[in-house]
gemmi code that builds the backbone of each chain (N, CA, C; Angstrom):
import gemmi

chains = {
    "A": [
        ("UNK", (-7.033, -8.688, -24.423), (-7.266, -8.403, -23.017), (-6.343, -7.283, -22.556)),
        ("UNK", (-6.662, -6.652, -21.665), (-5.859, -5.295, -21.017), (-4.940, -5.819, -20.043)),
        ("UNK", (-4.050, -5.464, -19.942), (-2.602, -5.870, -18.552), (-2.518, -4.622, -17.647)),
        ("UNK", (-2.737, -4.317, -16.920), (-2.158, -3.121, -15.973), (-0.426, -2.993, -15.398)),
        ("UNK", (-0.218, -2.440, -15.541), (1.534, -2.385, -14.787), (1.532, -1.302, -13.469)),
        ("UNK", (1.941, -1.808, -12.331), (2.403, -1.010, -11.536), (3.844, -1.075, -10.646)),
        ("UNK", (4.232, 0.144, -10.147), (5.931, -0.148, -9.522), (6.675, -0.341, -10.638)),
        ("UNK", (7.887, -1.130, -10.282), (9.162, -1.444, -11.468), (8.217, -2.248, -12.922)),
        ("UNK", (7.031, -2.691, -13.272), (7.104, -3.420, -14.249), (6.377, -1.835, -14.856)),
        ("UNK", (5.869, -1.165, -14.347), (5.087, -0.112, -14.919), (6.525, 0.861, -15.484)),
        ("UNK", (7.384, 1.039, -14.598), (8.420, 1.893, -15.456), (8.732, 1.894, -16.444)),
        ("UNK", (8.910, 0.263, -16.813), (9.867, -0.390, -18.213), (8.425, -0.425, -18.995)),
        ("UNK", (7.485, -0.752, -18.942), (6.204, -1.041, -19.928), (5.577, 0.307, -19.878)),
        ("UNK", (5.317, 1.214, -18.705), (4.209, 1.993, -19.160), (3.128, 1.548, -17.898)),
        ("UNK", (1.849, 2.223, -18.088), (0.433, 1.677, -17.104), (-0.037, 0.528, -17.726)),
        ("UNK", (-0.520, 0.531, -18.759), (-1.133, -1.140, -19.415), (-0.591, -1.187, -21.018)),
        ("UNK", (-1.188, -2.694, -21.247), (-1.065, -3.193, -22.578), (-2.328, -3.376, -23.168)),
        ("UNK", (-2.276, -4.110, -24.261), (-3.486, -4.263, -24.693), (-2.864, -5.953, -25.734)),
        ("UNK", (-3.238, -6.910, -25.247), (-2.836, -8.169, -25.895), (-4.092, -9.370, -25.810)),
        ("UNK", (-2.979, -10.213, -26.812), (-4.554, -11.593, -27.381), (-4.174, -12.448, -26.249)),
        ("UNK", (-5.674, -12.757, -25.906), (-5.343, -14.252, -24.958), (-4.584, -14.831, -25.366)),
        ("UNK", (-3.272, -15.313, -24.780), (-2.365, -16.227, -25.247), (-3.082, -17.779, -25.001)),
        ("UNK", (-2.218, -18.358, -25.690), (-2.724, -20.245, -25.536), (-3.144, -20.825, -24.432)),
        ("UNK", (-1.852, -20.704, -23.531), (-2.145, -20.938, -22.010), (-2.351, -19.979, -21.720)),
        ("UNK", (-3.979, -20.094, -21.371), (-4.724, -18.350, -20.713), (-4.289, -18.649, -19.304)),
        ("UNK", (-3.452, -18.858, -18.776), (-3.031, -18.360, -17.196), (-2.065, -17.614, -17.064)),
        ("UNK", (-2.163, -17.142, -16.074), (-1.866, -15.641, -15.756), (0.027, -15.779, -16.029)),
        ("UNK", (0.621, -17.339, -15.926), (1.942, -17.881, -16.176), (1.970, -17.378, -17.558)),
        ("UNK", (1.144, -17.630, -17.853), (1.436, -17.982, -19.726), (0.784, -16.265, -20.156)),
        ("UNK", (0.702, -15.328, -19.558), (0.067, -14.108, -19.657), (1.962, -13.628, -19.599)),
        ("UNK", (2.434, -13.440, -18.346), (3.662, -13.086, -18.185), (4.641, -13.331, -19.368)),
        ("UNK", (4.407, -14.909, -20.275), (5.191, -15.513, -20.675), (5.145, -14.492, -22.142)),
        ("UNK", (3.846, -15.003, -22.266), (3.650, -14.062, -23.932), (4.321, -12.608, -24.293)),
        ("UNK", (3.898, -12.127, -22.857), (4.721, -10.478, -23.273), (5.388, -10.462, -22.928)),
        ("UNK", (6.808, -11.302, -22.137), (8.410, -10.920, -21.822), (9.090, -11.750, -23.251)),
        ("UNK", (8.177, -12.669, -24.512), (8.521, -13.223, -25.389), (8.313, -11.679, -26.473)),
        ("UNK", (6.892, -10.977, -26.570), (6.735, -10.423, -27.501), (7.696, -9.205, -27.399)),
        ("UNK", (8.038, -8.652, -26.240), (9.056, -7.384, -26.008), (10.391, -8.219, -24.591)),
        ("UNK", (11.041, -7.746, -25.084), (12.411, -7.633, -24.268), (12.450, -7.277, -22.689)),
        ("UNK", (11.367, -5.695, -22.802), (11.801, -5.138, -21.592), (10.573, -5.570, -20.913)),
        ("UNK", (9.595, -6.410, -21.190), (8.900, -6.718, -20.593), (9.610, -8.753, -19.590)),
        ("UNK", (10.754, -8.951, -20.064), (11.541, -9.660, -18.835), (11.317, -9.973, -17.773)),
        ("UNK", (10.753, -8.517, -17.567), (10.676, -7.814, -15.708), (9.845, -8.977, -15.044)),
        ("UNK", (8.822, -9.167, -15.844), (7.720, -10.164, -15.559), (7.962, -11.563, -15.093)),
        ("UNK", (9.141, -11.537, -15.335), (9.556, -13.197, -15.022), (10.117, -13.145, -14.024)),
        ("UNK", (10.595, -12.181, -13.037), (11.404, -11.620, -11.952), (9.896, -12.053, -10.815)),
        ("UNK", (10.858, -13.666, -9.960), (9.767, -13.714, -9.106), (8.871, -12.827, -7.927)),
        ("UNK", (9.530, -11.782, -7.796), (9.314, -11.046, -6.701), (8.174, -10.535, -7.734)),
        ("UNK", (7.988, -10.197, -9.235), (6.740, -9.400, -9.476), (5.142, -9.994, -9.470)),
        ("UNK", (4.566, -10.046, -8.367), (3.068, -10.759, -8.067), (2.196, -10.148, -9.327)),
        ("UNK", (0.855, -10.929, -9.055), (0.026, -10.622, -9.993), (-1.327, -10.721, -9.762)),
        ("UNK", (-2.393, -9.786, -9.841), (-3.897, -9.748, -9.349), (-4.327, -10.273, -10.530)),
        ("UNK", (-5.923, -10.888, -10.429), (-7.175, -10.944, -11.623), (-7.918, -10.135, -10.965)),
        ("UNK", (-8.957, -9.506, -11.779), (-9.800, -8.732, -10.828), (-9.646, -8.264, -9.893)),
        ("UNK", (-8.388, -7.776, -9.193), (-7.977, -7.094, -8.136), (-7.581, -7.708, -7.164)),
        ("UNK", (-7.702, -9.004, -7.516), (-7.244, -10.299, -5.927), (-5.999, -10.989, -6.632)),
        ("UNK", (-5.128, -11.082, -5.457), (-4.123, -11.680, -5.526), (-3.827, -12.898, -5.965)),
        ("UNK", (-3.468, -13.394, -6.866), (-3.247, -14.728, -7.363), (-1.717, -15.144, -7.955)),
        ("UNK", (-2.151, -16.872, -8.211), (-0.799, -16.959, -8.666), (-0.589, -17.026, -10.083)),
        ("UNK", (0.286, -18.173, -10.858), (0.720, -18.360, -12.236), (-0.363, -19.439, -12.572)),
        ("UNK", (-0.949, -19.987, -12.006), (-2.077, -20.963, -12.217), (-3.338, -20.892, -12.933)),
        ("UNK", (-3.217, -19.759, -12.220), (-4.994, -19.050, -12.524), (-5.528, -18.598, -13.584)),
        ("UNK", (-6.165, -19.344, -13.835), (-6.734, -19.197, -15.650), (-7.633, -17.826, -16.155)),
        ("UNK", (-7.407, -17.226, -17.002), (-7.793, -15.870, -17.330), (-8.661, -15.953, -18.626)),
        ("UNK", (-9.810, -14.546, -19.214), (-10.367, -14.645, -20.049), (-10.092, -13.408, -20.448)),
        ("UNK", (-10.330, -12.777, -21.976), (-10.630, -11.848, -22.089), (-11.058, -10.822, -21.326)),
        ("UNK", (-12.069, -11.206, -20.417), (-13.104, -10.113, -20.116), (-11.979, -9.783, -18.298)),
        ("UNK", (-10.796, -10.989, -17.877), (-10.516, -10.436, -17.009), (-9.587, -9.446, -17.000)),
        ("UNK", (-9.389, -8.862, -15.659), (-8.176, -7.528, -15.821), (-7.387, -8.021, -14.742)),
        ("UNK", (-6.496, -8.084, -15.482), (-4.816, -8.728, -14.559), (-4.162, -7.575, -14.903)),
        ("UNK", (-3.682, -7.737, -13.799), (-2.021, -6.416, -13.070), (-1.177, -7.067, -13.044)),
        ("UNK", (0.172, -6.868, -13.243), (1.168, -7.045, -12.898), (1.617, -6.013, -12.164)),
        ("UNK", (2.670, -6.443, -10.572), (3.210, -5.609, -9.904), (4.965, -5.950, -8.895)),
        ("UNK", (5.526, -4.763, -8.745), (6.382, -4.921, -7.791), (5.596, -5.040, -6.038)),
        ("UNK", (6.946, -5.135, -5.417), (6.435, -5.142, -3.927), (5.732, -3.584, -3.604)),
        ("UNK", (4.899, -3.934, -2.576), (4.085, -2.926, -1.979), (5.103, -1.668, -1.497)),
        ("UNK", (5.065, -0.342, -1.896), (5.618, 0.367, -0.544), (4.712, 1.647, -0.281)),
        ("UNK", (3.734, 1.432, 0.961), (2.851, 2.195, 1.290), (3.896, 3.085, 2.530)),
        ("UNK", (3.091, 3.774, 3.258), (3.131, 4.645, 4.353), (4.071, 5.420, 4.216)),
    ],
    "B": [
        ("UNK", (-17.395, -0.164, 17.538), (-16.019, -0.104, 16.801), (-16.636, 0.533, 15.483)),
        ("UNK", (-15.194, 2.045, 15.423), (-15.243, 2.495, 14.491), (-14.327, 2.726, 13.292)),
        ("UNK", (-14.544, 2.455, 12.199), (-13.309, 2.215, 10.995), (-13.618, 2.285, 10.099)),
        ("UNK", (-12.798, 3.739, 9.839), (-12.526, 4.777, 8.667), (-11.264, 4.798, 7.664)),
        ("UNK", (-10.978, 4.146, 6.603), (-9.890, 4.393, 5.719), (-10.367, 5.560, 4.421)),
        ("UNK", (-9.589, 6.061, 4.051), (-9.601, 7.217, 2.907), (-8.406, 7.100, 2.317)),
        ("UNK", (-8.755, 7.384, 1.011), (-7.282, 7.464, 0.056), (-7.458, 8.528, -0.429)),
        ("UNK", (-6.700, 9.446, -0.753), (-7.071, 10.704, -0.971), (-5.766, 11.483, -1.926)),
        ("UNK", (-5.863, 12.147, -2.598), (-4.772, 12.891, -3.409), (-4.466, 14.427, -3.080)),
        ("UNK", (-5.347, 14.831, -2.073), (-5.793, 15.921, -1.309), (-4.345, 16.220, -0.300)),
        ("UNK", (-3.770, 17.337, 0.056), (-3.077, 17.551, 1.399), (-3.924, 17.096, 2.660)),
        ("UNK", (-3.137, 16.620, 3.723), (-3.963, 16.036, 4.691), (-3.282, 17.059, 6.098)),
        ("UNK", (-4.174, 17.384, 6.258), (-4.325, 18.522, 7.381), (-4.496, 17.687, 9.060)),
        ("UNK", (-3.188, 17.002, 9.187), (-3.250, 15.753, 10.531), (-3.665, 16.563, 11.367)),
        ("UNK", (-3.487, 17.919, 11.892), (-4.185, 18.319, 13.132), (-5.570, 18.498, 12.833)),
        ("UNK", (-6.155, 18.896, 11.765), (-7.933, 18.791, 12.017), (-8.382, 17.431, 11.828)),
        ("UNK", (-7.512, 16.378, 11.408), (-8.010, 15.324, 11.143), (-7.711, 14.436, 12.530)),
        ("UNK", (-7.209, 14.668, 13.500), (-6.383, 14.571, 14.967), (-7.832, 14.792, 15.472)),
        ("UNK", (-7.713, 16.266, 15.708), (-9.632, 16.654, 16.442), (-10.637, 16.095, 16.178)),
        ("UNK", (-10.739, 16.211, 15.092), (-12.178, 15.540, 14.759), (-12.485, 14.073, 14.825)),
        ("UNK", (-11.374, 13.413, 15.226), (-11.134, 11.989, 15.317), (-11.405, 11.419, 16.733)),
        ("UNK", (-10.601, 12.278, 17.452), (-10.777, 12.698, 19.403), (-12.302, 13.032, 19.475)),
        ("UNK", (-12.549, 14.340, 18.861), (-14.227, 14.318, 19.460), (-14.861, 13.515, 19.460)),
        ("UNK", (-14.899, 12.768, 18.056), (-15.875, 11.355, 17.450), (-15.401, 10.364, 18.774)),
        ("UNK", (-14.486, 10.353, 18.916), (-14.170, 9.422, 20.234), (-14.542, 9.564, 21.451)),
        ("UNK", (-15.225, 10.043, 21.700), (-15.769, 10.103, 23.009), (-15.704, 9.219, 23.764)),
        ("UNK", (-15.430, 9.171, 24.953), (-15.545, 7.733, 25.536), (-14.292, 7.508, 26.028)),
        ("UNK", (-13.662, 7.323, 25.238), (-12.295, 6.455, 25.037), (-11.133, 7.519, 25.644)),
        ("UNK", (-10.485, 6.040, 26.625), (-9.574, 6.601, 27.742), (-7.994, 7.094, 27.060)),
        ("UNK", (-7.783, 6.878, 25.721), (-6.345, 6.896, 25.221), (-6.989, 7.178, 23.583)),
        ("UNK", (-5.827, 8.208, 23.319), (-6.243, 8.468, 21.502), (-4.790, 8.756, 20.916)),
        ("UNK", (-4.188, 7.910, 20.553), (-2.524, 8.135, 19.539), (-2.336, 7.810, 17.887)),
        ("UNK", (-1.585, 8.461, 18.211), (-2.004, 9.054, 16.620), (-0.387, 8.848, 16.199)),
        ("UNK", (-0.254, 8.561, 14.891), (0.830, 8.707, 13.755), (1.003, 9.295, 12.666)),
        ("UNK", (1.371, 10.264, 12.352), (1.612, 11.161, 10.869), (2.898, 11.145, 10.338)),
        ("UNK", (2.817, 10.537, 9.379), (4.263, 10.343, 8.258), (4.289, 11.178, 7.044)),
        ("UNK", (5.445, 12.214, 7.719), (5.815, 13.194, 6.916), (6.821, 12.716, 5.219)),
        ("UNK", (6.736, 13.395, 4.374), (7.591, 13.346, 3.654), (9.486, 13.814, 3.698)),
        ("UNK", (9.995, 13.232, 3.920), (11.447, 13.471, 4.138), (12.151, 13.916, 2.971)),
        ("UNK", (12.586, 15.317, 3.200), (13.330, 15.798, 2.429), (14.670, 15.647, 2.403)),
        ("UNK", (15.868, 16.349, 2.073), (17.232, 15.875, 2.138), (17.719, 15.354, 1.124)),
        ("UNK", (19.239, 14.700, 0.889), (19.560, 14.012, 0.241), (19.227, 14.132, -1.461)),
        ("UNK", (18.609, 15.124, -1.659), (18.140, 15.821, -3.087), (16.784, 15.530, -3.366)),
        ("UNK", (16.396, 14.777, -2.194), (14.551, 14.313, -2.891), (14.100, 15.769, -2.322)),
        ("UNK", (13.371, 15.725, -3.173), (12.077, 17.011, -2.800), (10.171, 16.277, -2.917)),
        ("UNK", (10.066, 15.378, -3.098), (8.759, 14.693, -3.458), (8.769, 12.999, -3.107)),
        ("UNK", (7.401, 12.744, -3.300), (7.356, 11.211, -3.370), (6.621, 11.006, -4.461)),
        ("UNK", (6.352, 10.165, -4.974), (5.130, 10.037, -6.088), (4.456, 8.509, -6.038)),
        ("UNK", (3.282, 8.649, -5.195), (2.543, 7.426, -5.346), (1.354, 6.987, -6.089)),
        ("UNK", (2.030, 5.847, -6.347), (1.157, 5.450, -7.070), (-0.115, 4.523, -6.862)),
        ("UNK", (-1.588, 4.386, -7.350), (-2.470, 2.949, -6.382), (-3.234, 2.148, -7.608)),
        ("UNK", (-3.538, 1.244, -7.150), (-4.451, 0.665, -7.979), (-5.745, 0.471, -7.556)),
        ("UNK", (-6.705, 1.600, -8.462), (-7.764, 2.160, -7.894), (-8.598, 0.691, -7.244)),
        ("UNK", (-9.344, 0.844, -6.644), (-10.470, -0.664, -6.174), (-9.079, -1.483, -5.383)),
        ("UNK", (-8.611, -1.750, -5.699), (-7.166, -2.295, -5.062), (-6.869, -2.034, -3.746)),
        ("UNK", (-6.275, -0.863, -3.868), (-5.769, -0.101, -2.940), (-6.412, 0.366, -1.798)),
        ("UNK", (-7.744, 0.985, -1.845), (-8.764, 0.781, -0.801), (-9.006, -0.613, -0.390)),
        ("UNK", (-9.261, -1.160, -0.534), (-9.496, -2.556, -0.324), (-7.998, -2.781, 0.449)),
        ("UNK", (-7.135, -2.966, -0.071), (-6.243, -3.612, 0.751), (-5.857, -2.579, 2.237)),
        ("UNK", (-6.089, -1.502, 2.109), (-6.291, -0.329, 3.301), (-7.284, -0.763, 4.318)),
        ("UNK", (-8.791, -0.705, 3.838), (-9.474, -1.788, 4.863), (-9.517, -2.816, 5.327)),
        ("UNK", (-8.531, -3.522, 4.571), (-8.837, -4.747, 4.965), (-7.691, -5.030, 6.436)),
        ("UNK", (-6.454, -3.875, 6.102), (-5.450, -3.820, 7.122), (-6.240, -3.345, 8.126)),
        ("UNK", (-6.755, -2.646, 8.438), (-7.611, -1.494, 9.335), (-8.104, -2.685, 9.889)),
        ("UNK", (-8.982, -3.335, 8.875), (-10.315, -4.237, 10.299), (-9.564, -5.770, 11.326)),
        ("UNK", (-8.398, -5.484, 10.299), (-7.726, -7.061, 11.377), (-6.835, -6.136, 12.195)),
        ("UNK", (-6.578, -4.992, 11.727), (-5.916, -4.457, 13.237), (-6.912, -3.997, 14.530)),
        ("UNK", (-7.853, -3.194, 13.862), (-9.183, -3.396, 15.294), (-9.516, -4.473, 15.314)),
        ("UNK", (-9.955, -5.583, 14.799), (-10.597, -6.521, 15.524), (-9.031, -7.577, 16.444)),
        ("UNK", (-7.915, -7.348, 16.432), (-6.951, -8.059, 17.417), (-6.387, -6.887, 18.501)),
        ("UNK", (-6.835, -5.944, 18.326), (-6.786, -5.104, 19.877), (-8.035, -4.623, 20.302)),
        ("UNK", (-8.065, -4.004, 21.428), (-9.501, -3.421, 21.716), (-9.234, -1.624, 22.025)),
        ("UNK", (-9.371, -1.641, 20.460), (-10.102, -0.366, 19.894), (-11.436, -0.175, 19.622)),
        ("UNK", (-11.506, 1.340, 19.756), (-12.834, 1.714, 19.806), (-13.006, 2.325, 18.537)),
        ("UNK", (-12.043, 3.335, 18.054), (-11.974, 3.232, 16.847), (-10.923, 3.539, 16.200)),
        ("UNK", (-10.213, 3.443, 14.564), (-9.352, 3.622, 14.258), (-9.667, 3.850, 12.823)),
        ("UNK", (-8.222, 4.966, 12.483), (-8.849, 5.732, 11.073), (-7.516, 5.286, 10.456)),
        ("UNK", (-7.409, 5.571, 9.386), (-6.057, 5.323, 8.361), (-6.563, 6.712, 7.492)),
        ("UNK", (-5.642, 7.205, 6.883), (-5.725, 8.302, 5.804), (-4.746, 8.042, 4.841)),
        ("UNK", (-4.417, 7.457, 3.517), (-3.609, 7.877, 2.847), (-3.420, 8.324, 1.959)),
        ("UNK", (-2.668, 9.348, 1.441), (-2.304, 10.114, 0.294), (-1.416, 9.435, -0.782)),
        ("UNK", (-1.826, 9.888, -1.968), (-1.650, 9.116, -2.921), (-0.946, 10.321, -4.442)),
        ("UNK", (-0.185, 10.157, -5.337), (0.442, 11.366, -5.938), (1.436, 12.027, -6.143)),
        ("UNK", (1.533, 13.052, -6.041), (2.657, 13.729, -6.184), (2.965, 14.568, -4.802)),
        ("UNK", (3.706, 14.427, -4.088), (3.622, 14.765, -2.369), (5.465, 15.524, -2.344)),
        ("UNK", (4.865, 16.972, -2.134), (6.290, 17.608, -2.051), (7.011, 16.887, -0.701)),
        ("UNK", (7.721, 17.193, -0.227), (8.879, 17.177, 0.903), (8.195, 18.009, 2.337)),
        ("UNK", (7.623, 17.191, 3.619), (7.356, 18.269, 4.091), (6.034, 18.234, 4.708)),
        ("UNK", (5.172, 17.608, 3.381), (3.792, 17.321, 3.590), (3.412, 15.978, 3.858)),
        ("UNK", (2.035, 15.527, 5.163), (1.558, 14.213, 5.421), (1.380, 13.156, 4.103)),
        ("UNK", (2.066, 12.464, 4.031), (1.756, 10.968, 3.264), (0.414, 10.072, 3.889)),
        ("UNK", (0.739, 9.975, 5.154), (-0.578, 9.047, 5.994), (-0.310, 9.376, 7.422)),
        ("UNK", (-1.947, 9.301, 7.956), (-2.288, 9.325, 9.185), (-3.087, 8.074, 9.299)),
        ("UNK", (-2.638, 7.610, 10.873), (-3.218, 6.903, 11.638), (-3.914, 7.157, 13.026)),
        ("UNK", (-5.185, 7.164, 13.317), (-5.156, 7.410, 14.998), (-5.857, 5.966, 15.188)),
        ("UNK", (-5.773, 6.177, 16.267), (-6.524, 4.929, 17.246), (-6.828, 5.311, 18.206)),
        ("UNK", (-8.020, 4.995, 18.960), (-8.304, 5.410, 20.051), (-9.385, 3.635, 20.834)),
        ("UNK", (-9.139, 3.944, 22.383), (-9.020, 3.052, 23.239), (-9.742, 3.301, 24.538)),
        ("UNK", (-10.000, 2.059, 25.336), (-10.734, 2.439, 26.830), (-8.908, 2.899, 27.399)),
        ("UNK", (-8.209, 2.002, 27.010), (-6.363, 2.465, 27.576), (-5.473, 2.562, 26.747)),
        ("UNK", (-4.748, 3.044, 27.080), (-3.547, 3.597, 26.245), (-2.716, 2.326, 25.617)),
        ("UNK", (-2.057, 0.936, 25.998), (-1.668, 0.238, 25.665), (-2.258, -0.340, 24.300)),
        ("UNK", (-3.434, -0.853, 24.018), (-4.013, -0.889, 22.880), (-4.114, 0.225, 21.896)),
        ("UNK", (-4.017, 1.490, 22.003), (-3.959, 2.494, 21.360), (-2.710, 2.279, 20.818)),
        ("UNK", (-2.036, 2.507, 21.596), (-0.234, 2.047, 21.118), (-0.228, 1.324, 20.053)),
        ("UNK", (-0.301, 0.192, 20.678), (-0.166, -1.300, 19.314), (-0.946, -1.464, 18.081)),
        ("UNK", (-2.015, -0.711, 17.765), (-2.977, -0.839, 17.146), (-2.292, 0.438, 15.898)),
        ("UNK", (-1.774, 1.486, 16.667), (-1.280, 2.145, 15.830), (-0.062, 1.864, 15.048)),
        ("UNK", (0.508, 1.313, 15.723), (2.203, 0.879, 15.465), (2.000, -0.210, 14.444)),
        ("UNK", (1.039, -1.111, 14.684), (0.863, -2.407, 14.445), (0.058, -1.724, 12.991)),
        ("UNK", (-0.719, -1.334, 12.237), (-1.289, -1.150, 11.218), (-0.489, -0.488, 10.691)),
        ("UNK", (0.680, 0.555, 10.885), (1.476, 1.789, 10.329), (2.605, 0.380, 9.727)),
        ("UNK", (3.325, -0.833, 10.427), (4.374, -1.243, 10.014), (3.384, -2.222, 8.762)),
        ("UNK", (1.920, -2.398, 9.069), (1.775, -2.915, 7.809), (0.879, -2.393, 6.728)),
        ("UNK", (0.969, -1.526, 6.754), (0.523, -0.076, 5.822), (2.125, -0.371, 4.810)),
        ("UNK", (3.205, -0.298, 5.232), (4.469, -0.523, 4.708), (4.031, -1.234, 3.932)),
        ("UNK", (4.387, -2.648, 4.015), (4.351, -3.513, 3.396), (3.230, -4.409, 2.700)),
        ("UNK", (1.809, -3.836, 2.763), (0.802, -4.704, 2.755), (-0.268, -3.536, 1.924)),
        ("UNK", (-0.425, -2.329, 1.937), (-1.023, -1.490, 1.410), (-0.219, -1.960, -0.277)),
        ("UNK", (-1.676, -1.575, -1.150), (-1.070, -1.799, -2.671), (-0.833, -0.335, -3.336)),
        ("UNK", (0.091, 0.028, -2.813), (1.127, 1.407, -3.174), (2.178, 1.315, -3.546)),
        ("UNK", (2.931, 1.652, -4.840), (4.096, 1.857, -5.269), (4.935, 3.393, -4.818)),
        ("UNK", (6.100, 3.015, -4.919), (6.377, 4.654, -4.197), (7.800, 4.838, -5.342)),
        ("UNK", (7.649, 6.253, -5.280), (9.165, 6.403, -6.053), (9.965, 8.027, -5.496)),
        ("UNK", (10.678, 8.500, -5.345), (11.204, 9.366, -4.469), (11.894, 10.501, -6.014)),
        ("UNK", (11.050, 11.422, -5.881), (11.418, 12.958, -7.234), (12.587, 12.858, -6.127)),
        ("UNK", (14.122, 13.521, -7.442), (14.881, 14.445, -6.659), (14.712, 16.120, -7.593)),
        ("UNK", (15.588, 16.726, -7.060), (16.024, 18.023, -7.540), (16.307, 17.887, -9.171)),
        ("UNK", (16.762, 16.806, -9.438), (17.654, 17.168, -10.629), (16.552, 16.279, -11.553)),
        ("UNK", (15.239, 16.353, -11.543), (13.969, 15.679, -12.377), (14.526, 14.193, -12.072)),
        ("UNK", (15.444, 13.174, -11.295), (15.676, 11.626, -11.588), (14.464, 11.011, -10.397)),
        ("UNK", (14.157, 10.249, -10.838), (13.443, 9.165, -9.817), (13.570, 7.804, -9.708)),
        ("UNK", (13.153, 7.760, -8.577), (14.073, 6.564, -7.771), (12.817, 5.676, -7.183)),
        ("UNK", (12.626, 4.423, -7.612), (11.886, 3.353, -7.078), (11.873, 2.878, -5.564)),
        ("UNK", (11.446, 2.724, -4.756), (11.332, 2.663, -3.143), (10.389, 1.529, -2.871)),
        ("UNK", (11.782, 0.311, -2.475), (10.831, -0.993, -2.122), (11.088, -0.879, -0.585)),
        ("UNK", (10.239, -2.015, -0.230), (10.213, -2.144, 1.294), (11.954, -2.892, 1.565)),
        ("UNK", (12.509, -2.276, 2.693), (13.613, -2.986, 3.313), (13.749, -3.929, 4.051)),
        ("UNK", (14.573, -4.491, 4.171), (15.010, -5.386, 5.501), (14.493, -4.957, 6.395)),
        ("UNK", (14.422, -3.939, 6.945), (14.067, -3.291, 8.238), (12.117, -3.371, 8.141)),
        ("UNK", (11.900, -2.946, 7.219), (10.287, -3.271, 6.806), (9.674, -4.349, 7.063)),
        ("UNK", (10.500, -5.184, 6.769), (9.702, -6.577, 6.752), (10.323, -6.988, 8.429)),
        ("UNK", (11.497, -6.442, 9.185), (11.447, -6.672, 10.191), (10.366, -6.353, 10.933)),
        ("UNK", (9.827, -5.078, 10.607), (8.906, -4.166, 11.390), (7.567, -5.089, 11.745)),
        ("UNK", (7.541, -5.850, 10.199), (6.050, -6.235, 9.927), (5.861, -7.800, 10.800)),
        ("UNK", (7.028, -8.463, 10.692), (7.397, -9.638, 11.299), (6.920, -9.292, 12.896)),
        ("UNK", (7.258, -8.195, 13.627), (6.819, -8.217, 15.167), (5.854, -8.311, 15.226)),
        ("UNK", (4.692, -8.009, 14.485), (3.204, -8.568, 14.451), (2.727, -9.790, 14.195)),
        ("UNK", (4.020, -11.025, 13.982), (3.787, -12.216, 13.498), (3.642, -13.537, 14.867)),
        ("UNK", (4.293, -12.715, 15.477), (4.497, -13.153, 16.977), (2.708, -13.437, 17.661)),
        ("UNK", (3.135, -15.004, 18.214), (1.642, -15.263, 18.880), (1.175, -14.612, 19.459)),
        ("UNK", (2.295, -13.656, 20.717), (1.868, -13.343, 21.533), (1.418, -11.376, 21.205)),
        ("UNK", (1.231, -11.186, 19.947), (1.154, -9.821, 19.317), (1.862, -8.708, 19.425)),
        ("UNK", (3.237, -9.154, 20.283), (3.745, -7.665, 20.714), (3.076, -7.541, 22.128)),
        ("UNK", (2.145, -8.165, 23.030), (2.049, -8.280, 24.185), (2.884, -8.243, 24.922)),
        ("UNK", (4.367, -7.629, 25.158), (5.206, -8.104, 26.378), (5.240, -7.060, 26.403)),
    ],
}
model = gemmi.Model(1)
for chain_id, residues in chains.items():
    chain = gemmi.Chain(chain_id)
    for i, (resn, *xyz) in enumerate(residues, 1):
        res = gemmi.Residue()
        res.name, res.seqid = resn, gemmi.SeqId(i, " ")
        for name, pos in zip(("N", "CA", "C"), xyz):
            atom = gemmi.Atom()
            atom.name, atom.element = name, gemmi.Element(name[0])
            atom.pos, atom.b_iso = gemmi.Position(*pos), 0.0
            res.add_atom(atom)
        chain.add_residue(res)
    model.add_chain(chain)
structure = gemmi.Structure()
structure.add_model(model)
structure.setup_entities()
């Protein structure tokens, strides 16, 4: 499945990944797999970094498939 | 009620986008407007934003229609720029326009403090010397955004 990065998790990772559904396909256990498989991916466990499926806001609960596209992000800073 | 958001990577030209916003308004007794320049100084020369395409529009309209539909606007535009933005040049425009000026006010103020914090934009500040610098919302941000939390909307 594809990960998107934006803000502070995009600095340390890059724009996206490319990884296997982990065990626990929720978006918890999404974070978990890649701050286990790389170091600087940590960032992810830093509660302030939220996380979309399909572009809507969700939490660590929310169960994911292959076919979805989850972001990881810092806080908003528009205007 | 009219409501226009754009995201754009384009320079934004706030005075033709000012006019053409006023004419379309016809009618309407009050038209105020907000343009947020890029601030130079301090060694930044740029901003660099970043969006998440489908995202980012979306969360732009969606600010836009709960700010017209809790004042009485007639219509209201958002513009924001997105990229690589020297020092100097518009980041975002807001107008609003109104049967009175008081709703024009708030409607503008009131979508600009949550454009801050609520638009899905990352920001990072180029300096002179190629370093860049990550730019979260402040204390003061989330103060801004908090006066809109109030029952009474900023009504006093």
């Amino acid at each position: 499945m594809k990960v998107l990065f934006f803000g502070r998790p995009a600095d340390v990772l890059g724009r996206s990944r490319e990884i296997n559904l982990p065990d626990d396909a929720t978006i918890g256990g999404v974070r978990r797999a890649l701050a286990e498989a790389d170091p600087a991916a940590a960032v992810l466990l830093e509660p302030s970094i939220r996380a979309s499926v399909d572009r809507q806001i969700t939490d660590d609960l929310t169960v994911v498939t292959n076919s979805s596209e989850v972001a990881f992000f810092s806080t908003f800073s528009g205007g | 009620m009219r409501i226009e958001t754009r995201l754009t990577t384009e320079t934004i030209d706030a005075t033709r986008v000012l006019d053409r916003f006023t004419k379309a308004a016809s009618g309407a007794g009050a038209v105020v407007s907000f343009t947020g320049i890029v601030r130079g100084g301090d060694g930044v020369t740029a901003l660099e934003l970043d969006h998440y395409p489908g995202m980012t529009e979306d969360s732009i309209e969606t600010l836009a229609q709960e700010t017209a539909d809790r004042f009485r606007v007639s219509s209201l535009l958002a513009v924001h720029r997105t990229g690589y933005i020297p020092a100097g040049e518009t980041v975002v425009f807001v107008a609003a326009a109104a049967e009175h000026r008081r709703a024009a006010f708030q409607a503008a103020d009131c979508l600009m403090d949550r454009l801050k914090s609520e638009a899905a934009i990352w920001k990072r500040e180029i300096t002179a010397d190629g370093g860049a610098r990550r730019i979260e919302p402040h204390d003061k941000d989330h103060e801004d955004r908090r006066r809109w939390m109030e029952d009474d909307g900023g009504h006093r």
